[in-house]
Backbone as JSON, one array per atom type, in Angstrom:
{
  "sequence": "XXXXXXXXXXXXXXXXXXXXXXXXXXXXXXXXXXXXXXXXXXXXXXXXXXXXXXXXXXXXXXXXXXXXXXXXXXXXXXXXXXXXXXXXXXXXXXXXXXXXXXXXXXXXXXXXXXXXXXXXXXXXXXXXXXXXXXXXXXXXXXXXXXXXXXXXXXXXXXXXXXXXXXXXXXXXXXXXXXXXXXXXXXXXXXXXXXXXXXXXXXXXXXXXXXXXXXXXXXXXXXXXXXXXXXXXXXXXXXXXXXXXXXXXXXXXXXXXXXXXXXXXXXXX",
  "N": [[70.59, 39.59, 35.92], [70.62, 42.83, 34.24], [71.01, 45.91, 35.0], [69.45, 47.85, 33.42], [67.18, 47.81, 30.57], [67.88, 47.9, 28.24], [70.59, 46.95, 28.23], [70.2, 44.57, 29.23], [68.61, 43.45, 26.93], [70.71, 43.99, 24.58], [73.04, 41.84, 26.22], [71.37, 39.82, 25.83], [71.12, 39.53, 22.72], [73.76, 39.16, 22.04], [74.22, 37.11, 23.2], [73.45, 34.93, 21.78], [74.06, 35.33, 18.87], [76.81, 35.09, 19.47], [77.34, 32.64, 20.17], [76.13, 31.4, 17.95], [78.4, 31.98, 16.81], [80.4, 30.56, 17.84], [79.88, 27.9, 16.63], [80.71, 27.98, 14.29], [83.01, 28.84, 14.4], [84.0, 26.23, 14.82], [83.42, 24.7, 13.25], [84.29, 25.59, 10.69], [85.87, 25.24, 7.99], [89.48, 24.21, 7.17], [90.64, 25.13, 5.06], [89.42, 27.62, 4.6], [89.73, 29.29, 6.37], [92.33, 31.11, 5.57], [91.37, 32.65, 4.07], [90.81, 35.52, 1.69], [89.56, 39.19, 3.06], [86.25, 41.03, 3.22], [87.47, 42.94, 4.93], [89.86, 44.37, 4.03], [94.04, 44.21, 5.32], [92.16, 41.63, 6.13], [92.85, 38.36, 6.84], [90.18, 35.64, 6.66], [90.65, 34.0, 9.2], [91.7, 36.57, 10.71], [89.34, 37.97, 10.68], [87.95, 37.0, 12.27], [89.57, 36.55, 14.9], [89.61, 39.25, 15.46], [86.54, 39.78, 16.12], [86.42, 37.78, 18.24], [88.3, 38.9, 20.29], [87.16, 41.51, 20.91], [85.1, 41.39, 22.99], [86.72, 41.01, 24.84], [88.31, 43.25, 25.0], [85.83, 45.53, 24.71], [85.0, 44.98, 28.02], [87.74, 45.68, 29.61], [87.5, 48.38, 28.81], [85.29, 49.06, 30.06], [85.34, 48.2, 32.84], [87.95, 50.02, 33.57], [86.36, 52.55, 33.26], [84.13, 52.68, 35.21], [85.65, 53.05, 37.13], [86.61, 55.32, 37.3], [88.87, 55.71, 35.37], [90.09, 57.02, 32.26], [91.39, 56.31, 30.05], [92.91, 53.96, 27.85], [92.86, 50.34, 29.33], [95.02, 48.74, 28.68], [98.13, 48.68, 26.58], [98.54, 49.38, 23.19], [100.33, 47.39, 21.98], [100.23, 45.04, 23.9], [97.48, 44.57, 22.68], [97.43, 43.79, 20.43], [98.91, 41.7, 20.43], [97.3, 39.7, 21.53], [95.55, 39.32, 19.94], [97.16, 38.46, 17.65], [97.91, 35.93, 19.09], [95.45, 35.02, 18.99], [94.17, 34.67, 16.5], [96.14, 33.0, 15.53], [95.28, 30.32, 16.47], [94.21, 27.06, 17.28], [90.81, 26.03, 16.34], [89.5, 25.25, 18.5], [90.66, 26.15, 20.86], [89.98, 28.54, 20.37], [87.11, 28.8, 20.17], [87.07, 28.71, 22.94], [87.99, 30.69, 24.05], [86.38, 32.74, 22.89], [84.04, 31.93, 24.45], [84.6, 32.15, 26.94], [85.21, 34.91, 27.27], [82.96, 35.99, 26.33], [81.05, 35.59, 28.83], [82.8, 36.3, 30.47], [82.06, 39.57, 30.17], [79.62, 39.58, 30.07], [78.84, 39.29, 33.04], [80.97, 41.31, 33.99], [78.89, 43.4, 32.71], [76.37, 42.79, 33.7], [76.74, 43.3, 36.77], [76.95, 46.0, 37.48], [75.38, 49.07, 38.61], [72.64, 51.05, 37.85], [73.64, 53.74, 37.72], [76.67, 53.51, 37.52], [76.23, 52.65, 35.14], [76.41, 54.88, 34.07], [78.32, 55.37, 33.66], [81.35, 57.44, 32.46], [83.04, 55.94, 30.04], [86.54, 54.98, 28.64], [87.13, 55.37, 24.63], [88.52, 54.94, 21.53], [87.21, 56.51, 20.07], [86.11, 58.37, 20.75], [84.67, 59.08, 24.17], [82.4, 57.22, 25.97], [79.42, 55.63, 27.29], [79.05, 53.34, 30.02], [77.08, 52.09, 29.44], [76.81, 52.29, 26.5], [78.74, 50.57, 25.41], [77.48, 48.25, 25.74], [75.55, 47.25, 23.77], [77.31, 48.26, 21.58], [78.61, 45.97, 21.75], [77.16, 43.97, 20.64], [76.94, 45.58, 17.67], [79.0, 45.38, 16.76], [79.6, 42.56, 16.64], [77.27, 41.9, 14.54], [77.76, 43.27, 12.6], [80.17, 42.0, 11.57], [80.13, 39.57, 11.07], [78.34, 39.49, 8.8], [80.14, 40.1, 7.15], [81.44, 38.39, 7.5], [80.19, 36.58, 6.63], [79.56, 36.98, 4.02], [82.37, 37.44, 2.65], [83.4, 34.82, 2.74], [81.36, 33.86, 0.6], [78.87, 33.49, 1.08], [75.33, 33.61, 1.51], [74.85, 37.01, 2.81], [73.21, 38.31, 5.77], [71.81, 40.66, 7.91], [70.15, 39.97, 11.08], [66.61, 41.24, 11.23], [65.26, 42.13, 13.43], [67.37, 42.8, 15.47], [68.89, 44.44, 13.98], [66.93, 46.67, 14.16], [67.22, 47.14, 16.77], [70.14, 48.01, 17.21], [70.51, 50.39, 15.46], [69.6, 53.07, 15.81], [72.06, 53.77, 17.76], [73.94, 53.48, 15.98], [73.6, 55.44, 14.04], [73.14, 57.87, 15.64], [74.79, 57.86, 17.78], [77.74, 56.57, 16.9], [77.78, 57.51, 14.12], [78.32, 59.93, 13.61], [80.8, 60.57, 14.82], [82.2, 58.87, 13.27], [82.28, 59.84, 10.96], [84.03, 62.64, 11.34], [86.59, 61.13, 10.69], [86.12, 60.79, 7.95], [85.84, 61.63, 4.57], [84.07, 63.4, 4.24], [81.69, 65.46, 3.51], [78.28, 66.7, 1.72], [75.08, 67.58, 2.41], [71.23, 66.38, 2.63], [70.36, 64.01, 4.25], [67.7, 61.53, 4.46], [67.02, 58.89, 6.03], [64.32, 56.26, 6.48], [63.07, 53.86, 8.7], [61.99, 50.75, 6.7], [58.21, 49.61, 6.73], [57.9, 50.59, 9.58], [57.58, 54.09, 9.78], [57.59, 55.57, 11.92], [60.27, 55.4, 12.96], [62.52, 57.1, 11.77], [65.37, 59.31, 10.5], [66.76, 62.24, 9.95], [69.64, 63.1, 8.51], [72.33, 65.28, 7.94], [74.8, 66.77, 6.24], [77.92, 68.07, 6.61], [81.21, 69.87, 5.68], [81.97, 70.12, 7.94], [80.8, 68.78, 10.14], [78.94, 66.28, 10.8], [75.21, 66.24, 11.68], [72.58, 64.33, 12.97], [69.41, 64.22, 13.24], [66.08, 63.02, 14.94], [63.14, 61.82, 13.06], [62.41, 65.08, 11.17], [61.9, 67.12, 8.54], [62.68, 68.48, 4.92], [64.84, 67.13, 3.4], [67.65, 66.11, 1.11], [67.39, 63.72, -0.04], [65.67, 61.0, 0.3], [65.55, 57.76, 1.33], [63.8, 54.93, 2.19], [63.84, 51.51, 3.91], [64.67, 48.03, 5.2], [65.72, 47.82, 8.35], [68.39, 46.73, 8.47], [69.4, 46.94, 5.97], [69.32, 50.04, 5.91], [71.46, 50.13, 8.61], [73.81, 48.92, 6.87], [73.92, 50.49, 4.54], [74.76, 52.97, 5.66], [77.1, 52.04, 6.97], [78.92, 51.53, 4.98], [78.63, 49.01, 3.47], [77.11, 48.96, 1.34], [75.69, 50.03, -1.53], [73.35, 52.68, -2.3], [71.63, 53.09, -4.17], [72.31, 50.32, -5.82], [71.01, 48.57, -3.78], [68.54, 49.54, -4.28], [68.09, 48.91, -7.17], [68.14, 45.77, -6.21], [65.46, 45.98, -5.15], [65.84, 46.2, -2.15], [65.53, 48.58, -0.77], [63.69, 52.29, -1.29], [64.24, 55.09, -3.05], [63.69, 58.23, -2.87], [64.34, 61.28, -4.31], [67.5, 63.32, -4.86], [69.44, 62.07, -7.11], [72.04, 62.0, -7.44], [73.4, 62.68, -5.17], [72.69, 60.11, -4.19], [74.85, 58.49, -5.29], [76.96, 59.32, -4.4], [76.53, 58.51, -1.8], [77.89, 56.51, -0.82], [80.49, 57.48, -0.54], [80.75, 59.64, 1.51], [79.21, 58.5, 3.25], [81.77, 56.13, 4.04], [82.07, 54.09, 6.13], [83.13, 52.62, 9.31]],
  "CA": [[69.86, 40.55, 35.09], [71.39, 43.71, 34.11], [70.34, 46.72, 35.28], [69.23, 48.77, 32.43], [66.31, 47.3, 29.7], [68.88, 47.83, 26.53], [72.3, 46.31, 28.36], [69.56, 42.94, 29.13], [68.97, 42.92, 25.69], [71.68, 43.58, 24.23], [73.38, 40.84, 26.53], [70.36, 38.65, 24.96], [71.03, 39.07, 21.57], [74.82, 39.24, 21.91], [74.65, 35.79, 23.51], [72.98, 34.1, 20.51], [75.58, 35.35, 18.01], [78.66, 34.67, 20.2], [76.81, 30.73, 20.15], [76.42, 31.07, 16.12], [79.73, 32.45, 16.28], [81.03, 29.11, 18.25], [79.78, 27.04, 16.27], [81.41, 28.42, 13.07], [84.58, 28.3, 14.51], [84.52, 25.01, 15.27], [83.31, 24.21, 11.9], [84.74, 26.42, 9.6], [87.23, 24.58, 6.76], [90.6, 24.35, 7.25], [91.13, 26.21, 3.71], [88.57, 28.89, 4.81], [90.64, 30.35, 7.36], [93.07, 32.18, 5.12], [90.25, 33.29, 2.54], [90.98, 37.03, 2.07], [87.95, 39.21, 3.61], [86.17, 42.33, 2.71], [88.36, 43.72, 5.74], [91.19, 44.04, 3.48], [94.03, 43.24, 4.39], [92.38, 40.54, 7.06], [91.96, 37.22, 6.09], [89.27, 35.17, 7.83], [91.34, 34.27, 10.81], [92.01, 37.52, 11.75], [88.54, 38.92, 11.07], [86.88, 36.15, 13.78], [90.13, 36.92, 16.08], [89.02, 40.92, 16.16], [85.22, 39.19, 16.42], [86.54, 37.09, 19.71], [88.79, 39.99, 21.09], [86.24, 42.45, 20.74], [84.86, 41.33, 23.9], [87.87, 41.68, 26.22], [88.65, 45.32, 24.68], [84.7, 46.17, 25.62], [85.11, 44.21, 29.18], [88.45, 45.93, 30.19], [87.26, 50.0, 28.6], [84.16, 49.45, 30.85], [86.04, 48.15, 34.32], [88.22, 51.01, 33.92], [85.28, 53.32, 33.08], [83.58, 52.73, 36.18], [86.55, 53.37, 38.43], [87.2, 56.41, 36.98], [90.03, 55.95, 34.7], [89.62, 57.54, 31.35], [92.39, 56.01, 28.83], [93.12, 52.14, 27.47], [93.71, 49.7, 30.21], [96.05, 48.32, 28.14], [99.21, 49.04, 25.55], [98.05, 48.36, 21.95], [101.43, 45.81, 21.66], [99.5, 44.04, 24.31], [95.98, 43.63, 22.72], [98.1, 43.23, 18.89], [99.45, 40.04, 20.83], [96.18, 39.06, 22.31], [94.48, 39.25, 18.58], [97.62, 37.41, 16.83], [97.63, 34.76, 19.52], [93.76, 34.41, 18.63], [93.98, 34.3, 14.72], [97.04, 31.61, 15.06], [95.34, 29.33, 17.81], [93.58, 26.24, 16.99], [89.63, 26.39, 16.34], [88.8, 24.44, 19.83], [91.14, 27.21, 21.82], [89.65, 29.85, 19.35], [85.7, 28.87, 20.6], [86.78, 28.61, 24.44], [88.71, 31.69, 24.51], [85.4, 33.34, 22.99], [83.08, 31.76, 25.36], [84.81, 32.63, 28.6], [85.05, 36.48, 26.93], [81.51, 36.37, 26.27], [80.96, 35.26, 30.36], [83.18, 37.79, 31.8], [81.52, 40.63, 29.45], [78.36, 39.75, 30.69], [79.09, 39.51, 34.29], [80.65, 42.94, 34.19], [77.61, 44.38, 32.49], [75.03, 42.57, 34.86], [76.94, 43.9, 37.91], [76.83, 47.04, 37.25], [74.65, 49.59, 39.24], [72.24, 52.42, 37.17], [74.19, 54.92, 37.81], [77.48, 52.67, 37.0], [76.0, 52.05, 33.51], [76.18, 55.63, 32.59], [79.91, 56.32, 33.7], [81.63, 57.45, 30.97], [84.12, 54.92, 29.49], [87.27, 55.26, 27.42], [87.31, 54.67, 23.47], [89.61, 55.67, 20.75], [86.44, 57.29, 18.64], [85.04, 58.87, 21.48], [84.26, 58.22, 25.61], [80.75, 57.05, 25.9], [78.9, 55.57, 28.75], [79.37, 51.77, 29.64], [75.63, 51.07, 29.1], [76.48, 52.23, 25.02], [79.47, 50.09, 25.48], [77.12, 47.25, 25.69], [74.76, 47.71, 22.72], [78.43, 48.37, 20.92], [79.59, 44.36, 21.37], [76.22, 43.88, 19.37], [77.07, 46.11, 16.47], [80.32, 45.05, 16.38], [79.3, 41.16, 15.83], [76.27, 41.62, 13.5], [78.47, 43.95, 10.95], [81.23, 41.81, 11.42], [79.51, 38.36, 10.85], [78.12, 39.87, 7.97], [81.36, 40.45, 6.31], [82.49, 36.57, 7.61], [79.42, 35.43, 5.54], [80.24, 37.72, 2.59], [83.97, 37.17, 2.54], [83.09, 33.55, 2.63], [80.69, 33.35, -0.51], [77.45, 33.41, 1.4], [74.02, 35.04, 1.55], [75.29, 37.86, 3.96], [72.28, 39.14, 6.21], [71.76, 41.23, 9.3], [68.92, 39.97, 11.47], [66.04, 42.52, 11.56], [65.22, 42.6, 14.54], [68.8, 43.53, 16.06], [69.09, 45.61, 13.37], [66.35, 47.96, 14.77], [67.68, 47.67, 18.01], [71.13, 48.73, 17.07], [70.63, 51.03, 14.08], [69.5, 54.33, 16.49], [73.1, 53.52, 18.24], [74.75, 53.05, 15.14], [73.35, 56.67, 13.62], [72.7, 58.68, 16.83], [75.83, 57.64, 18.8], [78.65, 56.38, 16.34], [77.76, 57.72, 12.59], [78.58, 61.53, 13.98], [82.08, 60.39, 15.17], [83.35, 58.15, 12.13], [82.5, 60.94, 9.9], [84.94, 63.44, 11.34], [87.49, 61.33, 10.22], [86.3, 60.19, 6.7], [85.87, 62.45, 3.49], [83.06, 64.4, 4.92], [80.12, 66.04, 2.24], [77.42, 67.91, 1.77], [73.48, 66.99, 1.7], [70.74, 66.3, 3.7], [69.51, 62.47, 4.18], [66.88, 61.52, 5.24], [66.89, 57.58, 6.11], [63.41, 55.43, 7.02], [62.42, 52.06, 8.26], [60.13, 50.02, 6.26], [57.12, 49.3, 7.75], [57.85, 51.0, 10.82], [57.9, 55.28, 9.49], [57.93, 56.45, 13.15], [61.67, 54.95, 12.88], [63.51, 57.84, 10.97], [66.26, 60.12, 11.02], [67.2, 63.42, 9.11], [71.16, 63.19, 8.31], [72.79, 66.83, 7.34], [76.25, 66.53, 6.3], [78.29, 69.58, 6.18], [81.98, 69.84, 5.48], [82.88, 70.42, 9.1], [80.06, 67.84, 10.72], [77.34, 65.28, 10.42], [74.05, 66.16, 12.45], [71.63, 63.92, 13.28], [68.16, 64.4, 14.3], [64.94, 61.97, 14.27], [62.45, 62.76, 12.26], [62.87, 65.56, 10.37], [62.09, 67.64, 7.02], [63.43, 68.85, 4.09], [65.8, 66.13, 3.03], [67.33, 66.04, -0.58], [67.07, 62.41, -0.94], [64.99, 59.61, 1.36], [65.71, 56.37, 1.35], [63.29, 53.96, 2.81], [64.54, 50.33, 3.74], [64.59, 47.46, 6.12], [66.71, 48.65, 9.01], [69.64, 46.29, 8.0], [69.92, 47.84, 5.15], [70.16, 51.12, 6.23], [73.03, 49.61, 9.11], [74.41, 48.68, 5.55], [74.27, 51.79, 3.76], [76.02, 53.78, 6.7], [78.62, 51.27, 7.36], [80.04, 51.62, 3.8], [79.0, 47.79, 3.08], [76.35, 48.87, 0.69], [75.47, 51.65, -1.76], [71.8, 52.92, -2.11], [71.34, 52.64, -5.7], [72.37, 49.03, -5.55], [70.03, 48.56, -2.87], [67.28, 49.83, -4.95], [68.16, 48.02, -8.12], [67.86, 44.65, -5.51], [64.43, 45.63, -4.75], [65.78, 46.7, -1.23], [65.16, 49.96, -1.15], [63.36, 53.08, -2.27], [65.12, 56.12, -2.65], [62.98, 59.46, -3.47], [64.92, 62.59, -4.17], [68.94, 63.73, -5.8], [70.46, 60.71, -7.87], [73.49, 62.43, -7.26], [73.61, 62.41, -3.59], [72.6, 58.51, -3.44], [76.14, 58.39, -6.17], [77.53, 59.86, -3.55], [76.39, 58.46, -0.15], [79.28, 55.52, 0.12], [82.32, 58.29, -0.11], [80.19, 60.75, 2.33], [79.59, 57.43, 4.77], [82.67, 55.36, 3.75], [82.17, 52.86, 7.23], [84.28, 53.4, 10.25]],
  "C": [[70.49, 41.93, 35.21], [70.53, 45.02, 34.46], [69.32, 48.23, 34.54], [68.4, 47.4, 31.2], [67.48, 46.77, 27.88], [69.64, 47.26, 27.38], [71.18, 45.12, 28.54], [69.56, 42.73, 27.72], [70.21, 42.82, 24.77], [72.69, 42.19, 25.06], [72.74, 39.5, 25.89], [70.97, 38.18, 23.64], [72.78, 38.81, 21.1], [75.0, 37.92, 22.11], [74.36, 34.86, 22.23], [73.6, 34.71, 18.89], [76.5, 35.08, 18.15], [78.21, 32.79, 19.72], [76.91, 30.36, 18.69], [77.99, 31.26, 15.85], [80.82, 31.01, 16.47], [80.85, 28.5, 17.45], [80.35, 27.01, 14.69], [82.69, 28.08, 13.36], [85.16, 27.32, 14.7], [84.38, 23.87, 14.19], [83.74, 24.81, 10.34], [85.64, 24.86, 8.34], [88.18, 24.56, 7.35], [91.03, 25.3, 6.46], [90.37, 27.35, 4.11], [89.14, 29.97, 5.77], [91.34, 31.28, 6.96], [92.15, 32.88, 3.79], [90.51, 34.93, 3.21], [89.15, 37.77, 2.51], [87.67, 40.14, 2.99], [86.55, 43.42, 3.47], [89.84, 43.86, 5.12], [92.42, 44.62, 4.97], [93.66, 41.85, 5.6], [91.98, 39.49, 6.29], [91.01, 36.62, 7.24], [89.6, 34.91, 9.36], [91.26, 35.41, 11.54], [90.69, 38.48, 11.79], [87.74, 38.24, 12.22], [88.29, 37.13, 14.5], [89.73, 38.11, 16.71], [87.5, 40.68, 16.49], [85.31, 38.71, 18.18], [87.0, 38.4, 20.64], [88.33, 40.89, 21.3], [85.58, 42.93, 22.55], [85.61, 41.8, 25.22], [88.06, 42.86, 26.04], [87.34, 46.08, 25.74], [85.12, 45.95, 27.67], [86.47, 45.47, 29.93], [88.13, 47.71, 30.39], [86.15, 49.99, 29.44], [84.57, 49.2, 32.35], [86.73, 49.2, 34.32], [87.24, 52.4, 33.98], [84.75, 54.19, 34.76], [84.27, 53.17, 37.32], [87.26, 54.61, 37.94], [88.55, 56.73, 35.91], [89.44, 56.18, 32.82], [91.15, 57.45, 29.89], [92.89, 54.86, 28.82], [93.75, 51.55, 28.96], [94.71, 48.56, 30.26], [97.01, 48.76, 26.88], [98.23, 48.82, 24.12], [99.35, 47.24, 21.2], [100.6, 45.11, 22.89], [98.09, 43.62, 23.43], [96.24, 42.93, 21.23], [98.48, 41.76, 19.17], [98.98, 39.58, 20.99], [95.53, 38.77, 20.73], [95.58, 38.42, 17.58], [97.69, 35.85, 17.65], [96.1, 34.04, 18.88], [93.61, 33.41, 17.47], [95.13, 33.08, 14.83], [96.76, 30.35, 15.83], [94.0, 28.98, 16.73], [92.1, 26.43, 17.26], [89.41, 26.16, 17.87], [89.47, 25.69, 20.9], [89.76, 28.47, 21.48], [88.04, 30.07, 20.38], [86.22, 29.05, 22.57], [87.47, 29.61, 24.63], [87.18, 32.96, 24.11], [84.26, 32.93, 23.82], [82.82, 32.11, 26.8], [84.83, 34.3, 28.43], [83.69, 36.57, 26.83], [81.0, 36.45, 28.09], [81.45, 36.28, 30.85], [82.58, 39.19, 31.36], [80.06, 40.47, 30.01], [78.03, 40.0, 31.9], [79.21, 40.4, 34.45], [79.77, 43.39, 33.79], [76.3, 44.07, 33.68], [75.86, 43.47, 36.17], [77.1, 45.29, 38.09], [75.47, 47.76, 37.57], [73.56, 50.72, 37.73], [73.2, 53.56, 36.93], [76.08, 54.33, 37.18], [77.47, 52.91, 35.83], [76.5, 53.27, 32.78], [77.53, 56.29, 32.96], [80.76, 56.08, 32.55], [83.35, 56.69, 31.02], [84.97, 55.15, 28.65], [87.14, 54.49, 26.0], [87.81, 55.61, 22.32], [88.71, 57.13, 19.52], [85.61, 58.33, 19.52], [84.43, 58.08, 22.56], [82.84, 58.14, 25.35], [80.77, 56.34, 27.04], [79.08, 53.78, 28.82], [78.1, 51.52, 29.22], [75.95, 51.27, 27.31], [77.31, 50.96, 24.63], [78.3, 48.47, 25.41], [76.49, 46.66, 24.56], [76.45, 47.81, 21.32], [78.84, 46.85, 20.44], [78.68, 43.88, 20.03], [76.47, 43.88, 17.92], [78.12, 45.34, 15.93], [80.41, 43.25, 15.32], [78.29, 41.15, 14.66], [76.84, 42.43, 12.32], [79.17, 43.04, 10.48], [80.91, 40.52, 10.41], [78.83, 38.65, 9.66], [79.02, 40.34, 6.94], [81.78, 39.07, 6.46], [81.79, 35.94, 6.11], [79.52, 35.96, 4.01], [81.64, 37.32, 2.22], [83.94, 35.33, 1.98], [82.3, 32.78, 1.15], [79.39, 33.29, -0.1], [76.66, 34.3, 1.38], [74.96, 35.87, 2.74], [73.96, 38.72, 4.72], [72.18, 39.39, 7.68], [70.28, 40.61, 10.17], [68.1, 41.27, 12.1], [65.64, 43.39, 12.94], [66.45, 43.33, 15.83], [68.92, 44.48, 14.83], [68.3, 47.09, 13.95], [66.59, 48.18, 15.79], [68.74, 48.43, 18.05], [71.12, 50.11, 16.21], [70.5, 53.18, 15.0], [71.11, 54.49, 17.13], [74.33, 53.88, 17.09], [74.73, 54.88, 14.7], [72.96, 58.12, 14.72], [73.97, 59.35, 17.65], [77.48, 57.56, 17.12], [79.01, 57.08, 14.85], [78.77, 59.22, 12.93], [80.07, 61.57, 13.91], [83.16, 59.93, 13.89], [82.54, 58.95, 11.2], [83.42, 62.07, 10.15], [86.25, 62.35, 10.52], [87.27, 60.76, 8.42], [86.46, 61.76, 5.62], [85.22, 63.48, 3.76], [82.44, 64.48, 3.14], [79.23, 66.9, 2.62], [75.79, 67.16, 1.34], [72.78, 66.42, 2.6], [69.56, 65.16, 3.07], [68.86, 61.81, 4.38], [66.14, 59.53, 4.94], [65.18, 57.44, 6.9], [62.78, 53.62, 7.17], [61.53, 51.24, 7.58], [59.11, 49.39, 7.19], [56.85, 49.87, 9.37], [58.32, 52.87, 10.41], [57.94, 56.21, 10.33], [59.3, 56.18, 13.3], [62.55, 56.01, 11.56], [64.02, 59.16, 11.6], [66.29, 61.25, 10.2], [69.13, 63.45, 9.64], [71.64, 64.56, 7.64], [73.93, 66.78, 7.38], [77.1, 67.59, 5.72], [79.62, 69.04, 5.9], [82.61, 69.91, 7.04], [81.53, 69.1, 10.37], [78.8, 67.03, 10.52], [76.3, 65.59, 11.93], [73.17, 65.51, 12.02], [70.27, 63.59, 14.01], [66.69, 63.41, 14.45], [64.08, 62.47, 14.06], [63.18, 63.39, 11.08], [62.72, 65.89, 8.86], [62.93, 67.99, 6.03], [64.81, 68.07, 3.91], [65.85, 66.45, 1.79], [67.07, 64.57, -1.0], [66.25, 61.6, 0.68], [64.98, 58.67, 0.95], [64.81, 54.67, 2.62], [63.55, 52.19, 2.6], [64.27, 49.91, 4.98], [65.91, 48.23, 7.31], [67.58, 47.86, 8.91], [69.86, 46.4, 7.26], [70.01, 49.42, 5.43], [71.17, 50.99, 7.15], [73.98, 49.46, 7.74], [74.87, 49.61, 5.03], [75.29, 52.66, 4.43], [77.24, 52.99, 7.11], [79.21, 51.07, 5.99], [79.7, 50.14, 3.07], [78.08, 47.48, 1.94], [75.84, 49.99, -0.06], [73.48, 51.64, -1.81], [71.23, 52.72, -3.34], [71.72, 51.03, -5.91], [71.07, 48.55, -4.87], [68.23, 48.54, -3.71], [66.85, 48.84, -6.27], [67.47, 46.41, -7.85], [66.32, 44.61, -4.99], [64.37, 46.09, -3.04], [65.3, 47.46, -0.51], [64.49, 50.97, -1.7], [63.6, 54.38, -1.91], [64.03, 57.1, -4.15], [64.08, 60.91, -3.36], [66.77, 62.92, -5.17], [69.81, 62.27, -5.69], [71.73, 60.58, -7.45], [74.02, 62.26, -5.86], [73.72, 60.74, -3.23], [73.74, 58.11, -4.57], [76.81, 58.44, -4.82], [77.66, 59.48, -2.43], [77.74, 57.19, 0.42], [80.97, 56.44, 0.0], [81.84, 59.19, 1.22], [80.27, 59.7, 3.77], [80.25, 55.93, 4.3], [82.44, 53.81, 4.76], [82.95, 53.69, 8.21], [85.58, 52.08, 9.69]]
}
């Protein structure tokens, strides 16, 4: 058991996607493997391989973390080799190379002290603490897997309940960061969960930074939605007017702004 309430769960819900994830890979097509994705330019292979490898990246930025070292504990021609070995290795490798990554990722997170959890860890978008690092493998699979099943031809959906777990993480912690390097904008957003309206944020997006606060007045537009659709909207994989059209969504306030919100939050 891990020492922190969020790294247990997240270990929880991480385990029962890595297991859906096995069992995909072991059943996928043959022809489905090179299907182009909506990761241009990956094709399916290589968007599971960054799905499997995901794990060892987290696993190795959080062992160095903890021991004080504060920059990759590996080359990126090593982990480029580790992620084309992946994508060119046979499904049956493919699942047991993600099962023993899922195992050692968990191990390091359970062994890990309180005070451990919150030593800050290297990552290319910004150091953060290993306990976010955990909550991160999460995001990483439920966006991703949501682009497999899209890319693929399928319903594509986030489950809700990890969605509300991640989504404060996603907009709190990460949104702030992968907006310095996109287009940037102007306008103040003001996202809410359905059914749950103690669950919102106020987004303010200037030309020089995105602040985010919870709560929060004076918005020009609000957009109320399940919280995997707002993960959606901010990860670029969904616009808001769409959304609305689908019944998703309901967006009160400047037309123009919800035109606007997939160049302002492109994805990372």
């Amino acid at each position: 058991m891990a020492a922190h309430p969020e790294v247990d769960e997240s270990i929880r819900r991480t385990r029962a996607i890595s297991q859906r994830l096995r069992a995909e890979v072991l059943n996928l097509p043959a022809e489905a493997w090179d299907t182009p994705t909506n990761c241009p330019p990956w094709p399916v292979r290589r968007l599971v391989a960054h799905m499997v490898e995901n794990a060892n990246f987290i696993r190795g930025n959080v062992e160095g973390g903890v021991t004080g070292r504060l920059e990759p504990t590996e080359s990126q021609e090593q982990r480029v080799a580790r992620l084309q070995h992946i994508a060119a290795a046979p499904p049956a490798e493919v699942a047991a190379i993600l099962d023993q990554s899922t195992t050692d990722l968990e191990t390091t997170l359970e062994r890990l002290s309180p005070d451990q959890l919150e030593a800050i860890c290297w990552h290319p978008a910004g150091n953060r603490p290993a306990r976010w690092y955990a909550v991160q493998r999460l995001i990483e699979l439920s966006m991703h897997y949501w682009d497999l099943d899209r890319s693929l031809g399928r319903e594509a959906a986030i489950d809700e309940g990890a969605a509300r777990f991640i989504l404060p993480v996603i907009l709190e912690s990460n949104l702030p960061r992968t907006y310095q390097r996109g287009p940037k904008g102007e306008g103040r957003v003001r996202l809410v969960v359905q059914d749950a309206p103690q669950q919102s944020w106020l987004l303010t997006a200037t030309p020089e930074e995105l602040r985010v606060e919870r709560g929060g007045d004076g918005a020009d537009l609000t957009i109320t939605a399940p919280a995997a659709v707002l993960a959606l909207l901010v990860y670029g994989r969904a616009g808001p007017l769409e959304a609305e059209a689908q019944g998703r969504a309901r967006l009160e306030g400047d037309r123009v702004l919800a035109e606007r919100l997939t160049t302002i939050f492109p994805g990372p």
